[in-house]
N, C-alpha and C positions, 0 to 999 in steps of 0.2 A: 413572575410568570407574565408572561407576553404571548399576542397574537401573533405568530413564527413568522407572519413579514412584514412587521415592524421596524426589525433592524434591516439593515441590507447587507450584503459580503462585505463591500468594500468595509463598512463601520468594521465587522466581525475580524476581518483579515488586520486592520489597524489597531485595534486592541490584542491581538496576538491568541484571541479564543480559537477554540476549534469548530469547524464547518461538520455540518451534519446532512446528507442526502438521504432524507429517509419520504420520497414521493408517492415509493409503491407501497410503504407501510400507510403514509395517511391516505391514498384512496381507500385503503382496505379499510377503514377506523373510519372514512366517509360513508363508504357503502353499507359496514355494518349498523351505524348509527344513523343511516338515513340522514348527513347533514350536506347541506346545501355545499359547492365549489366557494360559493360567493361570500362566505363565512369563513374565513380564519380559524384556523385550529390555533389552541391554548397550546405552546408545548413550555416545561420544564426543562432548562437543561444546568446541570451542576456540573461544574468542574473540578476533579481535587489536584492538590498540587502534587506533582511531583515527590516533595521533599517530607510528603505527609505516609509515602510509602514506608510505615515501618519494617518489611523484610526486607528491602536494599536501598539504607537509608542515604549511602554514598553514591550509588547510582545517579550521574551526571548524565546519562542518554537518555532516559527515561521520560518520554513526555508526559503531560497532566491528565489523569484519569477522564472520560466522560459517562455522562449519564444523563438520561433522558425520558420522558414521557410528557402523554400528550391529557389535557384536559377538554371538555366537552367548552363550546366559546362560549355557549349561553348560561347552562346552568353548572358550572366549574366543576364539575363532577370529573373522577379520573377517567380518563378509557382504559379498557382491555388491552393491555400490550400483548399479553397475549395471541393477539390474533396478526401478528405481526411478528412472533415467534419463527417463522420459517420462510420469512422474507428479506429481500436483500437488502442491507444500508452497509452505505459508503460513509465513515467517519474521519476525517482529515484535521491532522494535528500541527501546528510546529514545529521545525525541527530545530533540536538544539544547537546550542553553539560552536558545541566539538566537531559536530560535525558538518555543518556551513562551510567548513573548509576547504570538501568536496564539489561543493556544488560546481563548480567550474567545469571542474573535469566532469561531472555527473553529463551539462550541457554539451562539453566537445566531441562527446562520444555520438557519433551519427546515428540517429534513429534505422538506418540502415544493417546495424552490426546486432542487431536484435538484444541489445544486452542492457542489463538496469544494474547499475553498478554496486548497488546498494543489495541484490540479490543474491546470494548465495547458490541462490538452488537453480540461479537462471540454466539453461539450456547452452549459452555462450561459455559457461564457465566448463562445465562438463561434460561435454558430447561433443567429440569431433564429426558426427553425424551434424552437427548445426552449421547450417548454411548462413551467416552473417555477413556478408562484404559490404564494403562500400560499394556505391553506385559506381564508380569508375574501374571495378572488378578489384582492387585492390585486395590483398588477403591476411587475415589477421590470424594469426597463430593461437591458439588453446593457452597454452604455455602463456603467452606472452598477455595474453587477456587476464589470467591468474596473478600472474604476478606485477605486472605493471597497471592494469586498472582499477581492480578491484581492492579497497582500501581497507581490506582486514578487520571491516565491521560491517554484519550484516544485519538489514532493517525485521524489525518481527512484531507482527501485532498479539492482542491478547487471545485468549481461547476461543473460539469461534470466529476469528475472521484471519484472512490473509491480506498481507504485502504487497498491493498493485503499484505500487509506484508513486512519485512527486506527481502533483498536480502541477497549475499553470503560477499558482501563489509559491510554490515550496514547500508546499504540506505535504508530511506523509499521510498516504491514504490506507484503509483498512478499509477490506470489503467483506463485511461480518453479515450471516446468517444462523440463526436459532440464537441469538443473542435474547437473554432473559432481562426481565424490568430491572433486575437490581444489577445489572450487570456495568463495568465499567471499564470502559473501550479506552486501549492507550498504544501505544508503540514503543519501543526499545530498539535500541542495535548492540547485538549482542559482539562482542569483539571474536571475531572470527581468523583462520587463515589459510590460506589455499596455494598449495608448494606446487612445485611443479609435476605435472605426472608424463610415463615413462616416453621414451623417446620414437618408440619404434611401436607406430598404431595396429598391432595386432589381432586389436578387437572392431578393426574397419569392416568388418566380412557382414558386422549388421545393417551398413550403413549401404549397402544394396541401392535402394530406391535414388540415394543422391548422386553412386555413380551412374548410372544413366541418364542424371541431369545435367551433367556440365561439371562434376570434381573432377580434376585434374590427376592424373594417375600418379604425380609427381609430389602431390602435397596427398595422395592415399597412404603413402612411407614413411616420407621424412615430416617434420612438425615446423 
């Protein structure tokens, strides 16, 4: 156990451990315990491996469990994780090797096209209601986003948190609330896949609001 900033990222990011953003939990663990800013929190954090998951022992996506709590800096006593029960922390893991091979295309995809490739449930992949283009108006097809981008695995965090996306390192990040003391925070990609869907947008009649922004009556039809 260590004063939580002790290490810096950059060490954390070079040892290959996972990043923890948990700020609003330790104000809340300051405030209640009355401790000074100018004190260091004690925090715990364990990792388990991967290959220590006995229900899918073959499981090669599977990043390394975390887990975490904070101790008092003077008299090493635990705190109350509890009071941190229904507050946000963002946990950011490495991603595995299988799928680094994405990362490319994850980059080429324009921040513009609103889509996370690694998402399944993105809005890009399913709503022709979503408005994506590139800046130069160019248009990217539903269909063509299914099936040429998205790489038939999608990213999932553990029970209470969701899927935000790659950080600036390549970590997958999980954004977990009501997360419990014994609880341990990991990510997987599940092998997914997404065919093409039907040709002829007949359920455009919801999509109201974007033809009066600029959809083109021509891409309201055809795909």
């Amino acid at each position: 156990m260590e004063p939580q900033n002790n290490t810096s990222i950059k060490d954390i990011i070079s040892s290959g451990a996972a990043t923890i953003n948990n700020t609003i939990c330790e104000a809340a663990l300051r405030n209640y315990y009355n401790i000074s800013n100018s004190i260091p929190l004690i925090m715990k954090k364990i990792e388990f491996n991967a290959k220590m998951n006995l229900t899918q022992p073959e499981n090669t996506n599977a990043s390394n469990a975390v887990n975490f709590a904070f101790y008092h800096p003077i008299e090493h006593y635990p705190l109350d994780m509890k009071i941190c029960s229904s507050l946000p922390i963002t946990i950011a893991t490495p991603m595995k090797v299988a799928r680094k091979a994405a990362l490319h295309l994850y980059k080429l995809i324009p921040l513009d096209f609103g889509v996370d490739l690694f998402d399944i449930k993105s809005p890009a992949y399913n709503s022709r209601c979503f408005k994506g283009n590139n800046t130069d108006g160019a248009d990217i097809s539903t269909n063509y986003k299914r099936t040429q981008w998205f790489q038939n695995s999608s990213a999932e965090c553990s029970p209470g948190c969701v899927y935000i996306g790659l950080d600036e390192n390549d970590y997958t990040q999980c954004h977990c609330e009501g997360i419990k003391e014994d609880s341990e925070i990991s990510n997987d990609f599940d092998m997914s896949a997404l065919g093409e869907i039907g040709k002829f947008n007949y359920d455009i009649v919801v999509c109201y609001k974007e033809v009066f922004t600029g959809v083109n009556f021509i891409y309201l039809f055809f795909i």
